[in-house]
Every structure is written in C-alpha cells, then in structure tokens.
LUMGU-516916 format. One line per field, with one value per residue (C-alpha): z, y, x; residue in one letter. Coordinates in nm, 2 decimals. Layout:
<recs>
z <- c(Z	...)
y <- c(Y	...)
x <- c(X	...)
code <- c(a	...)
</recs>
This chain:
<recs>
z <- c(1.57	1.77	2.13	2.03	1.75	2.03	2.26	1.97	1.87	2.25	2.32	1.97	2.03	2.39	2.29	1.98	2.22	2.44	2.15	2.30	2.23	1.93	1.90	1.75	1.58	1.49	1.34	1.28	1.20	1.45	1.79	2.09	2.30	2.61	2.43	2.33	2.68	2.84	2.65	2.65	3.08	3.02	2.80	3.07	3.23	2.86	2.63	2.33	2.19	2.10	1.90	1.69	1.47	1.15	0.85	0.59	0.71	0.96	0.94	1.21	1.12	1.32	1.34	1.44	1.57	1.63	1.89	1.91	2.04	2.01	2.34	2.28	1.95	1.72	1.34	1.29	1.48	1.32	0.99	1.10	1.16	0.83	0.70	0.54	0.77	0.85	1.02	1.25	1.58	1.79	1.71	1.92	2.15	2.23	2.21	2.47	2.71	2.72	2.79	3.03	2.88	2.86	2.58	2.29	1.97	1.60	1.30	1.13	0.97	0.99	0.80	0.93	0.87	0.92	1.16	1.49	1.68	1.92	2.16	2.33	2.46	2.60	2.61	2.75	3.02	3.39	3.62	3.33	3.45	3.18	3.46	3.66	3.34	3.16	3.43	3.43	3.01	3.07	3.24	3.02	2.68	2.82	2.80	3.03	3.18	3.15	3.29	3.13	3.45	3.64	3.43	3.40	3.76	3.83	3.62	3.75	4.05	4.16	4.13	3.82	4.07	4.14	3.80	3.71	3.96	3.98	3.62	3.44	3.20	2.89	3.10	3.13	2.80	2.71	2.95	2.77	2.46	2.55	2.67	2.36	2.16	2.37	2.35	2.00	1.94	2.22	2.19	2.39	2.59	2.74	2.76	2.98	2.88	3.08	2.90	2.70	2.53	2.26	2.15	2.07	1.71	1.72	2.02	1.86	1.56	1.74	1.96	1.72	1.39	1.55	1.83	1.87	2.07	2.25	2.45	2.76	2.83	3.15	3.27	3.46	3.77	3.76	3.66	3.98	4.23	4.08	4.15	4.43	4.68	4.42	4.30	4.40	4.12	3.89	3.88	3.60	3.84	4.08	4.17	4.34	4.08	3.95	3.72	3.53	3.47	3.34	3.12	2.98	2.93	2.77	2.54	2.40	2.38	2.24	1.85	1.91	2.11	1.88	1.67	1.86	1.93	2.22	2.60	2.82	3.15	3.38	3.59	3.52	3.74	3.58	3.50	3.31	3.15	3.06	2.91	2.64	2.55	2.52	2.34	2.09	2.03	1.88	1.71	1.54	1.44	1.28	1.09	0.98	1.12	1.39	1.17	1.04	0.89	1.17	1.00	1.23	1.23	1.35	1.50	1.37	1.59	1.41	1.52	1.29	1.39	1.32	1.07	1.10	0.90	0.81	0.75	0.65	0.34	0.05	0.19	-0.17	-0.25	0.05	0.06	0.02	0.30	0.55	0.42	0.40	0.09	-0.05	-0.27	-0.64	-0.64	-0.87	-0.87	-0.92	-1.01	-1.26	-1.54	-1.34	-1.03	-1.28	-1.47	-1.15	-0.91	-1.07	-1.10	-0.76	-0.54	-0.46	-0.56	-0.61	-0.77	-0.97	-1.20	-1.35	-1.34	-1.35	-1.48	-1.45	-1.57	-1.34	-1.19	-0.93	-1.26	-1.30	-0.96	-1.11	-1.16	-1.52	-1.38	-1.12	-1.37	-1.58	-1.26	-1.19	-1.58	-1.55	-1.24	-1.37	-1.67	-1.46	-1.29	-0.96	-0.67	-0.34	-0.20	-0.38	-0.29	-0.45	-0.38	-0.42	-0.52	-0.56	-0.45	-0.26	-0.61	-0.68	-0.28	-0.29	-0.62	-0.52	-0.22	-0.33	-0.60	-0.32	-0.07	-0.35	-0.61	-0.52	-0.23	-0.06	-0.13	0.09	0.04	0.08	0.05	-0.11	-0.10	-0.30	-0.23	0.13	0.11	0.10	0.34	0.61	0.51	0.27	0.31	0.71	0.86	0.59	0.40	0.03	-0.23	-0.60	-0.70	-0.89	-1.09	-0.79	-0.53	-0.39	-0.30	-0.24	-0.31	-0.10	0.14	0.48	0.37	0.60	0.45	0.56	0.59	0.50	0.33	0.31	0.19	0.17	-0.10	-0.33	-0.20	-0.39	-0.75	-0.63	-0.81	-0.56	-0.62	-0.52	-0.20	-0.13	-0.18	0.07	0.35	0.38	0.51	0.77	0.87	0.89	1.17	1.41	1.37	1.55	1.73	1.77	1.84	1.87	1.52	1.39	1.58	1.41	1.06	1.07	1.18	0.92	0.66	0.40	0.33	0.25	0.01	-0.12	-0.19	-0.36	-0.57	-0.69	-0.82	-0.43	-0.43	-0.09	-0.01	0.40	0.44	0.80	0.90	0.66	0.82	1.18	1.03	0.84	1.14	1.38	1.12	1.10	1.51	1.50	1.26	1.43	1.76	1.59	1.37	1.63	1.87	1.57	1.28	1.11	1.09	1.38	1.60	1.68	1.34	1.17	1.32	1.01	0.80	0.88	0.62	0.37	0.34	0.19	-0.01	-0.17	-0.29	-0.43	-0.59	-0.75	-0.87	-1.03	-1.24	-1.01	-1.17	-0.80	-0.65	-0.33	-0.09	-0.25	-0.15	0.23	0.23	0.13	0.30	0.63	0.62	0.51	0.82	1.07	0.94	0.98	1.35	1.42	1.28	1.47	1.81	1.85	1.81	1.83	1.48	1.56	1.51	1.12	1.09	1.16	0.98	0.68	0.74	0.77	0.46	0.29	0.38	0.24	-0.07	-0.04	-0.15	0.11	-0.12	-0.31	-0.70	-0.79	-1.09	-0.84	-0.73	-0.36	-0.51	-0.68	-0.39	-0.16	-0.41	-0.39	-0.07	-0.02	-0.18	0.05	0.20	0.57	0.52	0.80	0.81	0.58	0.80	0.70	0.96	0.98	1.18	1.33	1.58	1.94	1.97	1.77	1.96	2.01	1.70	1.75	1.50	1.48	1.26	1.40	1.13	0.94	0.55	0.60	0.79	0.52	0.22	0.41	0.47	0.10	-0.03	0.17	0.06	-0.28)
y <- c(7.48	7.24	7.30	7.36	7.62	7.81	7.85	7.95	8.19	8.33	8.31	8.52	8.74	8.80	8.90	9.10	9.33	9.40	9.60	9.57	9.25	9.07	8.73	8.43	8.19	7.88	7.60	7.28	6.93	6.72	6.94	6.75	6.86	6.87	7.18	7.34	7.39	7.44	7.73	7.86	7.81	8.07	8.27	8.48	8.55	8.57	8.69	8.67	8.29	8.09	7.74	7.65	7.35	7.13	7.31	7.08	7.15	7.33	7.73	8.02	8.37	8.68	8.82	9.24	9.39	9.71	9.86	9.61	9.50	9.20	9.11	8.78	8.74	9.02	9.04	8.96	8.65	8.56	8.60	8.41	8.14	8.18	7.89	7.53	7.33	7.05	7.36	7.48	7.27	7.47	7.80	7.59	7.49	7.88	7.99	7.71	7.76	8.15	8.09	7.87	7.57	7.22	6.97	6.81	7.01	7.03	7.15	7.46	7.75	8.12	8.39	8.75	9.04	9.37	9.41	9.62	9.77	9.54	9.79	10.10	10.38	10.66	10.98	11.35	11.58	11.46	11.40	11.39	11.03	10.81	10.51	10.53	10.56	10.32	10.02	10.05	10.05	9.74	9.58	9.67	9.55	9.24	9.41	9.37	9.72	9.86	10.17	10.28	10.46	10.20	9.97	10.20	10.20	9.82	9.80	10.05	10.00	10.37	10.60	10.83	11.10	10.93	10.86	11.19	11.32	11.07	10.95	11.26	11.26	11.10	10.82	10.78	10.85	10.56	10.36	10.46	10.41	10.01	9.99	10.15	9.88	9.57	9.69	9.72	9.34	9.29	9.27	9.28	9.58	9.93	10.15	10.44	10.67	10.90	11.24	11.25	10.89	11.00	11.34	11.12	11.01	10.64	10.59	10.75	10.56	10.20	10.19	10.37	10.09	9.87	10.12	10.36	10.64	10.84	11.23	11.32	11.63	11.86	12.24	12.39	12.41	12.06	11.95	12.13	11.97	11.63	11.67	11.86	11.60	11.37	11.59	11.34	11.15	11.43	11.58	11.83	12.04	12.10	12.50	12.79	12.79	12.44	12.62	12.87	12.58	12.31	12.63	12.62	12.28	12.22	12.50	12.35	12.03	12.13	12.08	11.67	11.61	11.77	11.45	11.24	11.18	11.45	11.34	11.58	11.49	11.75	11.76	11.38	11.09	10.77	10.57	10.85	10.85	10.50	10.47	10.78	10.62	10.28	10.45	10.63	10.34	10.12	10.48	10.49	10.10	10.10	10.46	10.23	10.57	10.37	10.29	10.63	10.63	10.83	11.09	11.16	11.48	11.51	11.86	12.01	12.28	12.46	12.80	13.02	12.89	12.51	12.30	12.00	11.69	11.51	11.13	11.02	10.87	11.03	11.33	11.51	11.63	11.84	12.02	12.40	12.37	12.20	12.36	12.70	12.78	13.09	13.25	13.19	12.84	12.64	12.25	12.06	11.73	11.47	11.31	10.98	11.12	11.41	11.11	11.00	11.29	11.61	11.72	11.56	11.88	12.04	12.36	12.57	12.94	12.72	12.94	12.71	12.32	12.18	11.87	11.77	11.46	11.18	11.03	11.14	11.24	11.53	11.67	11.95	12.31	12.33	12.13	12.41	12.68	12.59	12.58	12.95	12.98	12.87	13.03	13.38	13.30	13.20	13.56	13.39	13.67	13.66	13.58	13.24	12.90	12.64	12.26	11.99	11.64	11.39	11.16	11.28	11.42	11.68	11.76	11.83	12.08	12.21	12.29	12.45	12.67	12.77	12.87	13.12	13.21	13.56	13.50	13.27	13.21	12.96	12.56	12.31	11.96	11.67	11.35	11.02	10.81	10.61	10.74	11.08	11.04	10.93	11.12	11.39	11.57	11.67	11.87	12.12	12.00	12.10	12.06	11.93	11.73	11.85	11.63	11.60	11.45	11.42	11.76	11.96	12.29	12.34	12.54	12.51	12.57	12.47	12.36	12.52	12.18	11.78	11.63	11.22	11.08	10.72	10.60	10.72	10.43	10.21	10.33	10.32	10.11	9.85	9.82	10.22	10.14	9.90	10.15	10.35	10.11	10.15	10.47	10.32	10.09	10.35	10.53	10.25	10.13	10.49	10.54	10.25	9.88	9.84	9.99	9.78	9.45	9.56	9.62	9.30	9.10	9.25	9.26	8.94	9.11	9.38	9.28	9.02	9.28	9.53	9.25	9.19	9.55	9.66	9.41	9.36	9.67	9.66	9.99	10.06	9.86	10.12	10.42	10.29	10.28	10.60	10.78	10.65	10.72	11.06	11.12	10.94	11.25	11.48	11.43	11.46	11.74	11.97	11.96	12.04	12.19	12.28	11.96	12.07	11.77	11.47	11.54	11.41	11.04	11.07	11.01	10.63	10.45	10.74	10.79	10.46	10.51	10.85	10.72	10.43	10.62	10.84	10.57	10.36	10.69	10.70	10.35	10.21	10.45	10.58	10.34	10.04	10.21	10.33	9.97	9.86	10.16	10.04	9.65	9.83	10.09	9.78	9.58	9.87	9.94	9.59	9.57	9.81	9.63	9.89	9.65	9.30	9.08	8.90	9.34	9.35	9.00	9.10	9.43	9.25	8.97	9.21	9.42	9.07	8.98	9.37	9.23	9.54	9.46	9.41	9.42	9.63	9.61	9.39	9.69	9.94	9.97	10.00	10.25	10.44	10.42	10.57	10.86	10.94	10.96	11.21	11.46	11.37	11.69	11.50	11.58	11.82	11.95	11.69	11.43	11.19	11.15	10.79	10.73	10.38	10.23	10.05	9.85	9.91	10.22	10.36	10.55	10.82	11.03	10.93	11.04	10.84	10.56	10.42	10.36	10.03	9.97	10.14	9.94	9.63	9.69	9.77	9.47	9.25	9.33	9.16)
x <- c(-4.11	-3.93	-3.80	-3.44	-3.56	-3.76	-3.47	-3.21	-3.51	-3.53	-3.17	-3.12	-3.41	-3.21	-2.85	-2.96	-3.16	-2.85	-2.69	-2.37	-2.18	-2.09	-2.28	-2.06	-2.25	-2.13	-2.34	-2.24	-2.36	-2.35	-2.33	-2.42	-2.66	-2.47	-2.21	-2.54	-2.66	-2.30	-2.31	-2.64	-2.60	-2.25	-2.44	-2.54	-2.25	-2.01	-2.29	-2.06	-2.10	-2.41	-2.43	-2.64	-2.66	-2.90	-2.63	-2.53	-2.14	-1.92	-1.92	-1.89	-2.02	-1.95	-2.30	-2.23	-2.60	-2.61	-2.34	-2.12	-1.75	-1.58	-1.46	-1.22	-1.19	-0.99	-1.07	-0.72	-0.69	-1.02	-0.87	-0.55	-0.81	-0.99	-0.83	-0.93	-1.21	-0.93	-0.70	-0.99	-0.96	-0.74	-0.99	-1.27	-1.06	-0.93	-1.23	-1.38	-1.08	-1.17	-1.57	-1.46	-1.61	-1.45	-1.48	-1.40	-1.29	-1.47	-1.33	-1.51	-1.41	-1.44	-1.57	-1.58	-1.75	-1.67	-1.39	-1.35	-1.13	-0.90	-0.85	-0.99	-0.68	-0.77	-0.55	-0.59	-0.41	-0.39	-0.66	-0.93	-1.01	-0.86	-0.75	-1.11	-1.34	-1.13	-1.16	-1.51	-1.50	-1.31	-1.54	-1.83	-1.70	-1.50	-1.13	-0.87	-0.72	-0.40	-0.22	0.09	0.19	0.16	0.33	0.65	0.64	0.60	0.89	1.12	1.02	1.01	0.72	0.66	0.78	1.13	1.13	1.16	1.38	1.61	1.66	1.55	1.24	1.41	1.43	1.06	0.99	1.17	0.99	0.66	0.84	0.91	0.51	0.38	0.59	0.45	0.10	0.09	0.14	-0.18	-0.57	-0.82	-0.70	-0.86	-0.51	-0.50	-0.19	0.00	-0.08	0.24	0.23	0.00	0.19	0.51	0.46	0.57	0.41	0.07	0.13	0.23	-0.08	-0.38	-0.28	-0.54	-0.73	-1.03	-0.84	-1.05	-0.89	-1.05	-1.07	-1.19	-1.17	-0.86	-1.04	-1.19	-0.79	-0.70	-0.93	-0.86	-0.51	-0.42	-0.39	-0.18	0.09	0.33	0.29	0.27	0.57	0.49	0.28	0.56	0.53	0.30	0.07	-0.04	-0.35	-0.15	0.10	-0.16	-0.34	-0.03	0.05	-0.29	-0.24	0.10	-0.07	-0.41	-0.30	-0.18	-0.48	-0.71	-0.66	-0.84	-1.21	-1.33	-1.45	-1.51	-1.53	-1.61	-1.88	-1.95	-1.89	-1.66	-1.97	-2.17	-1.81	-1.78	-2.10	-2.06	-1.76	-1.96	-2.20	-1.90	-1.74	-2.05	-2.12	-1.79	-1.80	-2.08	-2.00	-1.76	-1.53	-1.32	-1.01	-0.91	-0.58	-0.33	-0.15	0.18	0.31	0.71	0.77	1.16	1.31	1.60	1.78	1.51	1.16	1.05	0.82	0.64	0.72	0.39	0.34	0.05	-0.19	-0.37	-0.20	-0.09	-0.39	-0.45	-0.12	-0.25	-0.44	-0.20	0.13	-0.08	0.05	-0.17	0.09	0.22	0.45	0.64	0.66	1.02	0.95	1.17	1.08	0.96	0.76	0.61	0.39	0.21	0.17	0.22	-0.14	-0.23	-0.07	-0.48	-0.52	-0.25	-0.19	0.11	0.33	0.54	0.58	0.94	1.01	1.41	1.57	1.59	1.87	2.18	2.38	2.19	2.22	2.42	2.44	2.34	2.00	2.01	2.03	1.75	1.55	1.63	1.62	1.22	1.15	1.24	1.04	0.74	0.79	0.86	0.92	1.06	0.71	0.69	0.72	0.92	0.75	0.98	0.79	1.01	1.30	1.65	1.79	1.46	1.51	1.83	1.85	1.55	1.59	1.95	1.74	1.51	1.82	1.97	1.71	1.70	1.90	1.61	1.24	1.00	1.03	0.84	0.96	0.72	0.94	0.83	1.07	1.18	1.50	1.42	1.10	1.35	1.69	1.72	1.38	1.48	1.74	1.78	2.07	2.02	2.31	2.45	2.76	3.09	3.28	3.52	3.25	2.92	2.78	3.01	2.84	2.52	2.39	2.16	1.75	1.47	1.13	0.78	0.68	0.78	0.49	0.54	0.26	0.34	0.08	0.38	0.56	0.34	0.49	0.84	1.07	1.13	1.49	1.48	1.20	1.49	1.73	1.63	1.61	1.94	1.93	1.66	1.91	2.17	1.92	1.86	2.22	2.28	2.01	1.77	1.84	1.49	1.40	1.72	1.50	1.20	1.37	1.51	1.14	0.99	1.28	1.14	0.83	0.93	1.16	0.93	0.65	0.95	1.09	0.67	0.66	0.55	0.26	0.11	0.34	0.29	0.23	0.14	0.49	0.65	0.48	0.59	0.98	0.91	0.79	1.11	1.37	1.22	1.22	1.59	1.69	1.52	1.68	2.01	1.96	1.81	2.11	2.34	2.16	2.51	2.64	2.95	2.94	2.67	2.51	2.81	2.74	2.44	2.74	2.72	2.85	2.88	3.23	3.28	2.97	2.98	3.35	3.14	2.91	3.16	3.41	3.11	2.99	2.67	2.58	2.55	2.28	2.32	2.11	2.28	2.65	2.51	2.46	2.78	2.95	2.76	2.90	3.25	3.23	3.13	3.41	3.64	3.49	3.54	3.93	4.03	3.86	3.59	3.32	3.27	3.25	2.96	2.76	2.94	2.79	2.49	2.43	2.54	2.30	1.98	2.10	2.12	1.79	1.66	1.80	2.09	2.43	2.72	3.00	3.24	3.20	3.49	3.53	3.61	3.96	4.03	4.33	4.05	3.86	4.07	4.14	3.78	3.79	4.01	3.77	3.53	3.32	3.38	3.79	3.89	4.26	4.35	4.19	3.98	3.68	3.51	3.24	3.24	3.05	3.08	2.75	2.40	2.29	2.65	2.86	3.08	3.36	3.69	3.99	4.26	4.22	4.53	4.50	4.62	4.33	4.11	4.28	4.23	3.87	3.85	4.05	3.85	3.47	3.49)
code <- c(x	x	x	x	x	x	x	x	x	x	x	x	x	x	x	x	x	x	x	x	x	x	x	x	x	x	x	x	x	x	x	x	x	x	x	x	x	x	x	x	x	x	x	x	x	x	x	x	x	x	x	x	x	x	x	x	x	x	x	x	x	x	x	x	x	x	x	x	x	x	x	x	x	x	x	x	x	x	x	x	x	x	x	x	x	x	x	x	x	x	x	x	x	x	x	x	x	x	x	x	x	x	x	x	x	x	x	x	x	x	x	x	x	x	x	x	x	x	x	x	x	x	x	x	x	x	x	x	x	x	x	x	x	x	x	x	x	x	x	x	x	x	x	x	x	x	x	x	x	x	x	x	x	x	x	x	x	x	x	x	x	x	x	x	x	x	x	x	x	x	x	x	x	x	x	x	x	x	x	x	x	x	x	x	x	x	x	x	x	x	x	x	x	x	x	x	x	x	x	x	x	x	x	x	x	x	x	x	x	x	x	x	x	x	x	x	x	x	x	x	x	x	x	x	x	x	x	x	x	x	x	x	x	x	x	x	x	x	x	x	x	x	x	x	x	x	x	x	x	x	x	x	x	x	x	x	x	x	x	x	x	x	x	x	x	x	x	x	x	x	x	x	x	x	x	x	x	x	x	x	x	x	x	x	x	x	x	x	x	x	x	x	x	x	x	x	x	x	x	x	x	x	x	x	x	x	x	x	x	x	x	x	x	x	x	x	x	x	x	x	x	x	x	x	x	x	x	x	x	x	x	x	x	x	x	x	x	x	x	x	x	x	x	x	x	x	x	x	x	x	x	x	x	x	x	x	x	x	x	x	x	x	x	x	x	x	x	x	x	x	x	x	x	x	x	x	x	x	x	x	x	x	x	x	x	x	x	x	x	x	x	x	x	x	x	x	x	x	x	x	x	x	x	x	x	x	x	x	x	x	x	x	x	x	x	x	x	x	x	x	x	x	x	x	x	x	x	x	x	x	x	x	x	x	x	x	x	x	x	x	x	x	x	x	x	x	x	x	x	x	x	x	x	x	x	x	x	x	x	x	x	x	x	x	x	x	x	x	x	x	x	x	x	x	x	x	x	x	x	x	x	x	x	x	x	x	x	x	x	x	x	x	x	x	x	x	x	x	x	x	x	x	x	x	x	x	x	x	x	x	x	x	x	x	x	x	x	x	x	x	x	x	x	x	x	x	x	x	x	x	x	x	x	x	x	x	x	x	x	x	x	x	x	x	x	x	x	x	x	x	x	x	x	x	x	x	x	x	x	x	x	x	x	x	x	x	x	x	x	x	x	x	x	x	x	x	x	x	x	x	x	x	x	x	x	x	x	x	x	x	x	x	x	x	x	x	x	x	x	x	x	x	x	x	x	x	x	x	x	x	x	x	x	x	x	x	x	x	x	x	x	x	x	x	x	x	x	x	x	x	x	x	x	x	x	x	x	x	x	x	x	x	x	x	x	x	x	x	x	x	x	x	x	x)
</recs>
C-alpha cells in the first residue's frame, strides 16, 4: 500500500467512526498533492470533505455512514449540481470557499444518495428550551441558528411584549408569517419557533417540506420555573396564576403538537438535550422516517360547533377513522371521479353508492331528487352520513341533499378537484342552479369534516386543475399579495405539468397554495358565516362570471369565467379610478400565464350579459352589488356602479 493509500485508509477509517457527519468524497484524476493535504489539514476542524484521487475520471459521491447530517451541502443543491462534468466548476469552488480552502477549480460531477433533511426546527410551548438546546444542536451538526422571536423583534424593532400590546397579536402573527416564508427557501438552518408558529398551517407546512421538526415538551411546573423571571417577553402568561393558564394553553394545543416527533425536556440540561436530538435525527434518517409527508389540518369555527378541513396525501383511504364515521353512509360521486376513487373511501358500513352525471348542467333538482330517490331506497335514516367525493358540482348537490333529506343528516365533504379543495368544499354553502341563474336555491350545511387529499389532483383534467386556479387567484387577490407573488413565481409549471396530462404535477407547491387559499376562506367565512357582509368580497369576479356561465349554456366552466370575471371586475375597478391600471394589467398577465382566459367570448352579447346579470343571487333591492378592488390585498362591496360603466367593461373584453 502506498503512503497516500495509508492516509486515505486512516483518514477514512477516522471520520466513519465519528458516526456523525456526512463524508464527501470526490475522486478525480489528476488532484494535486497540495489540495489533498489542504484538506486533510481542515479535516479536523470541518470533518465533512475528503479527496481522494487514481479514478479513471471526475466523480463525487455522497458516502452516508451511519448517523449522519449533511452540514453544507443540501440534497437539493446537490441535485441542482448533478449536471454534465463540463457544468461542475462552480460546485468546487462553493464547496472550497465554505471549507475555507483556496484554489483552483476542477470539473466533476455529482451523484447523491439518499437525501437528508436541510434543516432541523424545533417547536413546543414556552420555556421548554427550543433557543438553548437548539444553539448547541447548531453547533454540533454544522447549522447556523435562528430564532424566530428574535428575528420578529430585530425587525420590528420592539420586543415580543410591545409587539403585542401595542400592535395587537395579528400583528405578530404576521411577522412569523413573513419568517416562516423566508426560511423556507434556506438550508442549512437549526430554527427555534415561538410556540405558535407550528400550529398555523402554512407556516407548519412552509417550514416542515424540507425539515425534521422536532416538539419539546416539559411539565407545568418545570414551564413555571423557566419562566417566571421572563414574563416580559411572554405576554401570554400575563395574570395571578401563570400555571393554570399554561395547563390550559397546552391542553388547547396538545392535538397540533402531537404531530410532531416528542422531546421532553424536563429535568435535563440543554446539552443532554441536544445530544437526544442528535441522536433522533441520524435515527430518523436512516429509518429513512425523516420526510414524512405533513398532513395540514385547517380548523373552521361556525355558529353550531366547528370541523376541521384536512390536507394531506394518500388521505382517502383512511377516512372512517379520521372523519369518525361509524354509522350507515352513502357516497355521491359522478360519473368521472366514480372510476378512480370510489372504492378507495377505507371501510365503510356504505348503504348506497351514487354515481351522478358529470358536469355543472346537471347541478339541478331532478339530479337532487334521484339522490333522495336512492337514499330512501338504501334506507338511509337521520343517523347517516352522506360523503361527497368529488368536484364543486357533487359538493354542492350533495351537500343540498344532505341539508334537507329528512330535514338534515351529517355531511362529509371529499373534494377532488382544486377548485373545490380551495372554494366550494368550506364555508357551508351548498346549492343547485334554476334555469334563471346560478344557484339560486340552496341552503347553509356544514361538513363533519373536509377531506382534500391532493393525490386526486394527479387525475384531474388539467384544463379543470387550471380551472380552479382561478379561484386561488381570486383568494390572494383579496386577501394575500404574498400568495398572489407566489402564484405568479410558480404559475409556468404548473400550467406546463397541467397542459402534459399533470406530468411532473408539483405537488407540495400545490399543497402550500391549497392550504393558504383554504386559511384565506376561513378567515372570511368565520366572521360572516351567512354571507351578510365581508363574506360577500368571495364574490370576486363572480358576477361577471356566473352571467358568463349562464349566457354560454355552461359551455365555459366556472374557473375559466372567475377568470374572466376577475380581469372584467379589475378593469371595472380601475374605470371607475378605484385602482390603478397597471393591478388589471397584472391580474390579467398571471391568469395568462395559468393558461386561464382573460376575455369575453366574442358569442356572448354584452346585452345578454347584462340580462343575466340581473338575475344574479348578489341583487339586493334591485341593486346590483360588485365587488371591486383598491390594491391586491384591499376589495370591498359596492353598488354604486353605472351600466354604462358595466357595458363598457363588457364591450371592451373582446
């Protein structure tokens, strides 16, 4: 063996036995000798890289022993790099600048095993030690720290505390909101989370997609002593009695953390801390267990109890169990859906199986009555459960048959399709059309549950998965200019994978969207559940659009007229000087891009449009009620619009 063999062979020998680092190996042919022994003199201190050399080409290999992390390189930048040899220089030179060695650059290219987890966040009530065990954690796997609290508070330049009290505590959730975003696009990272950042959903969701996330628990009293001197920045414990308050608060908060991978804390100092979650996390790598698909689950307060809407994968086939549905229940499906999920509901005590016909034409009440026509049949009692599974159409009749088959029985809502993931499934708004308009008989039903499981995406139509991002659209236009930013960055591949039959359908950016829309509905629907005042601004668009879909004979399906009735109500906004152009230009442009259409069928007459309108279910006292918009983030009702202005609008989207 020569003397380079016996130090690769000791050197290897060396970092295998510290079971806690990734070793990179990257051979080559020719290496000099001086890069060999630069690193080999870091490897000490870095204990992450070794060269090695006498291979017929370039390659680099990420070799995983037992228990270990990656600490500079992620698998996705690694498979970013996993290109041709000739592409491979600036890798080496990354990875030299972040050992801290300098030289020349080789080409050489990557191929990677099985991946790991970027970062490390830890969650968990107050004072269970998620900022002092996570530094040290840092520090052991080569991850840079970050606080959330203390980022929201180098930002706002006020402590948590002042935060609260001065601002309110919207205001700091939407700090943690604008963290949670910039994190997720970050590697390398141990986050510590103040103990609400994990129970929002999108903030869940935005920082797990690439995370092992780890709650830390301790008991009451140990809560107590931890925190009695610092109750200035913890503004939650304000009062006489700061146990019985965080009893409480850790009882309401038990189910979301639950989720997560267990730490408890008490009793043990930060370092005995850090090293069980060391220990965990090379655990749960190599269980291959760290990447578990998040399911979200969207809590919905209404004025007779609440449900949970549930976002998720692979999540149809354990619907018995989560919904709890024990009872006899019938299925409403259509004739599309019923070929691909119908016998993937679990186990069910199912009475009858209803299959309708497909399409928003037969949203009507002689579809209704043959549901109530099989349900009786079936022998359906009050004590069932009617499961919808299926798009906006089978969620809307069914959830009507549910409201007044015997004068109400259970519901539980199975959508399949985007739109009705993000719109029709939540808020409790069931109904079927007349010849006259769009649903205009209907009645208020809310679901036991919402169960979106988001593989159904994948056999969507695209035009229909396209379809629906309207209604996304619709959502951040209201509520979210950040969702609308992210809608519109991510906008080509979507439509790209929808136009290739969903092909390389991104999923986990579609869950992300799914779970905002949903939390942008939620918000609005639980101030008004009857549709009297702020919920009306979900009408976005829709008065031009149900006229649409009317006039055409339902030939234009809905999404495709939101999406026209969205450019036609930000042109309107923007005639009348609400808004400024450049905000109708825009909308359009994004719609575009989503492959949407942005104009009026040149077949349907403005006159006829008009007409339609006037039937509308939004007409009040004879008024016709638009809903137009001052800036993305800012809509608002208003009936003071002339039909000049309308007819122009009209007229001018051809």
């Amino acid at each position: 063996m020569s003397s380079y063999d016996a130090i690769v062979s000791n050197r290897l020998d060396y970092i295998s036995a510290l079971k806690r680092r990734t070793v990179l190996v990257i051979s080559g042919y020719p290496l000099s000798r001086w890069l060999f022994f630069a690193v080999m003199s870091s490897i000490g201190r870095l204990m992450d890289c070794l060269f090695l050399w006498n291979r017929p080409k370039p390659e680099a290999i990420l070799v995983e022993p037992e228990r270990t992390s990656i600490p500079h390189l992620s698998q996705a930048k690694c498979n970013d790099w996993n290109r041709s040899i000739s592409q491979q220089g600036d890798f080496l030179q990354e990875l030299l600048l972040k050992t801290a060695i300098i030289g020349p650059t080789m080409d050489l290219e990557v191929a990677t095993t099985q991946q790991s987890p970027s970062n490390i966040v830890l969650t968990g009530f107050m004072g269970t030690g998620k900022s002092a065990a996570g530094r040290i954690l840092a520090l052991e796997t080569g991850r840079e720290f970050v606080d959330t609290d203390e980022l929201i508070v180098e930002r706002a330049g006020r402590s948590v505390a002042e935060l609260f009290f001065e601002s309110g505590e919207a205001t700091f959730r939407h700090y943690e909101r604008q963290v949670a975003r910039e994190l997720s696009d970050q590697e390398n990272l141990v986050i510590a989370t103040g103990g609400r950042l994990m129970l929002d959903p999108l903030n869940a969701l935005l920082l797990n997609q690439q995370a092992l996330v780890f709650c830390l628990t301790a008991s009451v009293e140990e809560i107590v002593a931890r925190t009695e001197n610092d109750l200035s920045r913890r503004p939650l414990l304000e009062g006489d009695s700061p146990a019985k308050q965080i009893d409480e608060l850790l009882h309401e908060r038990q189910a979301r953390y639950s989720q997560y991978k267990q730490v408890e804390t008490s009793g043990k100092n930060v370092h005995e801390v850090a090293r069980e979650l060391i220990e965990l996390t090379s655990q749960l790598v190599n269980e291959g267990r760290w990447s578990r698909q998040l399911t979200s689950r969207i809590p919905v307060q209404h004025p007779t109890g609440a449900y949970e809407v549930v976002i998720g994968k692979d999540l149809l086939t354990s619907l018995p169990r989560v919904a709890g549905i024990k009872g006899p229940c019938a299925v409403v499906t259509d004739n599309n859906v019923a070929q691909h999920y119908v016998n993937n509901l679990g186990d069910l005590n199912r009475l009858a199986t209803i299959i309708t016909p497909a399409g928003e034409e037969n949203k009507t009440l002689e579809t209704v009555r043959f549901i109530y026509d099989q349900l009786l049949e079936a022998g359906m009692d009050r004590q069932g459960t009617l499961i919808t599974l299926g798009g906006g159409v089978v969620g809307d009749m069914g959830g009507f048959a549910a409201a007044t088959y015997m004068r109400g029985i259970k519901l539980v809502q199975c959508p399949t399709s985007l739109l009705a993931m993000v719109d029709a499934s939540v808020g409790g708004k069931t109904g079927v059309d007349l010849p006259q308009g769009k649903n205009l008989v209907g009645s208020f039903k809310q679901p036991e549950v919402v169960f979106a499981d988001i593989d159904t995406l994948q056999t969507l139509p695209g035009s229909e998965l396209l379809s629906g991002m309207a209604e996304v659209v619709k959502g951040a236009i209201i509520a979210s200019p950040d969702l609308l930013n992210y809608v519109q960055e991510i906008a080509p591949s979507i439509a790209g994978s929808a136009l290739n039959n969903n092909r390389a359908l991104p999923l986990a950016d579609l869950h992300t969207i799914i779970v905002e829309a949903v939390m942008i509905k939620r918000d609005i629907v639980e101030t008004d559940p009857f549709e009297r005042d702020r919920r009306r601004l979900l009408n976005l668009g829709h008065t031009f659009a149900h006229a649409i879909e009317q006039v055409s004979g339902y030939s234009v399906r809905h999404g495709e007229a939101v999406s026209i009735g969205l450019v036609a109500s930000s042109v309107l906004s923007a005639l009348l000087g609400f808004c400024n152009e450049d905000i109708s230009i825009r909308i359009a442009d994004i719609l575009k891009q989503l492959r949407l259409p942005v104009r009026i069928p040149s077949q349907l007459s403005s006159e006829r449009l008009l007409k339609a309108m006037a039937t509308d279910k939004k007409v009040e006292l004879s008024e016709l009620r638009f809903i137009l918009i001052r800036d993305i983030g800012d809509a608002f009702v208003e009936s003071q619009v002339p039909e000049s202005a309308v007819m122009e609008v009209l007229d001018g989207l051809r």
